[in-house]
GUTIRO-551733 format. One record per residue: x, y, z of N, C-alpha, C in turn; residue number from 1; residue in one letter. Coordinates in steps of 0.1 Angstrom, whole numbers. Example, Ala and Ser with C-alpha at 12.3 -4.5 7.8 and 13.67 -1.06 7.14 Angstrom:
   n.u   n.v   n.w  ca.u  ca.v  ca.w   c.u   c.v   c.w   n res
   132   -57    78   123   -45    78   132   -33    78   1   A
   128   -22    71   137   -11    71   129     0    79   2   S
This chain:
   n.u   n.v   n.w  ca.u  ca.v  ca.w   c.u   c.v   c.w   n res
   351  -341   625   339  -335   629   327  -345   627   1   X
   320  -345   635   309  -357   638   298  -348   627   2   X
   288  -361   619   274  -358   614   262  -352   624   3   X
   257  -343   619   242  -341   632   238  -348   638   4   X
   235  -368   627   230  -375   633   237  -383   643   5   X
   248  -381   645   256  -386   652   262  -379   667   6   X
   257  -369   667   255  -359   682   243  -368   694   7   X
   247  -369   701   240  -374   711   227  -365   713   8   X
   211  -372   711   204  -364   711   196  -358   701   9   X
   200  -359   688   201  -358   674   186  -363   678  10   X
   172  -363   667   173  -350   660   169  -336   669  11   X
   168  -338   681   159  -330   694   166  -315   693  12   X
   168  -306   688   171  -292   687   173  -284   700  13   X
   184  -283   709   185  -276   716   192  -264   723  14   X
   192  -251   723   196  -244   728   201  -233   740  15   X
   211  -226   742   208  -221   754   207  -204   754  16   X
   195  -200   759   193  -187   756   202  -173   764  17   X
   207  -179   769   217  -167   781   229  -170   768  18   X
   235  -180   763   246  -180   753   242  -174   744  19   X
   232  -175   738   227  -162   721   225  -153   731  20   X
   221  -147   738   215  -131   738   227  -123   736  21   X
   243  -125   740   252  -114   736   249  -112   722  22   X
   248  -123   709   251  -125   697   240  -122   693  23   X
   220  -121   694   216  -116   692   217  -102   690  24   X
   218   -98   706   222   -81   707   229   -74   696  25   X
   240   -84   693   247   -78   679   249   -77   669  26   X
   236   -81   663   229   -86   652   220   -75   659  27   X
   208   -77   665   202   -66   661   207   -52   660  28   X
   214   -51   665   224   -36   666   232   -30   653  29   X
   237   -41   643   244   -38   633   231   -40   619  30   X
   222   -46   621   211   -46   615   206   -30   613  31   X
   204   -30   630   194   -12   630   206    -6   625  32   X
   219    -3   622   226     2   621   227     5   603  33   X
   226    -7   601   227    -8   589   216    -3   575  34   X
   202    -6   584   190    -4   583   189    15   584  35   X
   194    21   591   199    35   592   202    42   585  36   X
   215    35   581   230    42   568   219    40   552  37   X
   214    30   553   201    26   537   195    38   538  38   X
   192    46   548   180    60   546   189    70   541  39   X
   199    72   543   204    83   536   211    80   521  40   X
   213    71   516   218    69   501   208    72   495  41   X
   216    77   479   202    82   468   195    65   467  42   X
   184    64   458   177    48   454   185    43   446  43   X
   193    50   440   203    43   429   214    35   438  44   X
   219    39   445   232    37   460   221    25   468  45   X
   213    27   470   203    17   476   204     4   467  46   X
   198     5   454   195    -7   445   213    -8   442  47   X
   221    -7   437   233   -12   439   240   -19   450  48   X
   237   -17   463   241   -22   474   231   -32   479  49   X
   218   -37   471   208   -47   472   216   -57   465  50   X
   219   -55   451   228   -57   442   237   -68   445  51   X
   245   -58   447   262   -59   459   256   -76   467  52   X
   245   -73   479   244   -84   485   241   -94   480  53   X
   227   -93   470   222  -105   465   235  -113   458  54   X
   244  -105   452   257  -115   444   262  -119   450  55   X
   268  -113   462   276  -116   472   271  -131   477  56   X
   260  -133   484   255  -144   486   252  -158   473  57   X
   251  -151   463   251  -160   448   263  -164   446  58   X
   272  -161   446   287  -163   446   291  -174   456  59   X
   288  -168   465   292  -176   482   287  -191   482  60   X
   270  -189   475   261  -201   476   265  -212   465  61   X
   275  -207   453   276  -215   442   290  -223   442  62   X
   297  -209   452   312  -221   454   309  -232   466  63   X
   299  -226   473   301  -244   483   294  -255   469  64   X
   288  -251   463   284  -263   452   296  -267   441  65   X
   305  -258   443   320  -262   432   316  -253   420  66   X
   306  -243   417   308  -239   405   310  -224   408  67   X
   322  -220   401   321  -204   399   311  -196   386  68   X
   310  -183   392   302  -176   386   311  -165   381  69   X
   302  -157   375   309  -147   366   302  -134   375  70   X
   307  -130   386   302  -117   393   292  -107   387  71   X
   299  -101   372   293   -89   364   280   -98   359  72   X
   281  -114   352   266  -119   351   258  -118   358  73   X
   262  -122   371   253  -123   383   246  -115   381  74   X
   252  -102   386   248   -87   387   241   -83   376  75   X
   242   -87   363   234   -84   354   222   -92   354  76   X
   220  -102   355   209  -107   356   197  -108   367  77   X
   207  -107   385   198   -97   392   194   -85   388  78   X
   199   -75   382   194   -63   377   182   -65   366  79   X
   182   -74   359   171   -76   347   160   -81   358  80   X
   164   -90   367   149   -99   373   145   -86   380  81   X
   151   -77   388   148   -68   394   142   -55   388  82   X
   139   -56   374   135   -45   366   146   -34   367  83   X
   158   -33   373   166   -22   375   175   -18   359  84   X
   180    -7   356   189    -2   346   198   -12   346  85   X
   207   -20   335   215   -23   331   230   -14   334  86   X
   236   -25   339   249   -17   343   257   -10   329  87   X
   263     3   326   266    10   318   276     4   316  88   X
């Protein structure tokens, strides 16, 4: 696999808009979708599945750097920055 700077063209940014619009569409669709299903959970079911994400991506973003995390820390310490209840 070639470096960025090594694409012909590099650094000039180009796209083609008829190729994203299916993959937009479906992203905004599973977005509004998702954005939807958030209105009916209690705030507690809401702030847990904020939760849920923010680790999810903390996790995700620490193994491309080689370090693992401890999930439940994670989650505990997003809950403290977030002012939320400590998990029982």
């Amino acid at each position: 696999m070639a470096w960025n700077w090594q694409i012909s063209g590099w650094p000039d940014f180009r796209y083609d808009d008829a190729e994203l619009a299916p993959l937009e569409k479906r992203f905004l669709m599973s977005s509004g979708e998702v954005l939807g299903a958030v209105h009916h959970v209690s705030p507690s079911e809401r702030d847990q599945l904020r939760i849920d994400l923010l680790s999810d991506e903390a996790m995700k973003t620490s193994a491309i750097e080689g370090e693992m995390l401890d999930r439940r820390s994670v989650q505990s310490s997003l809950r403290r920055h977030l002012g939320l209840e400590p998990d029982s």
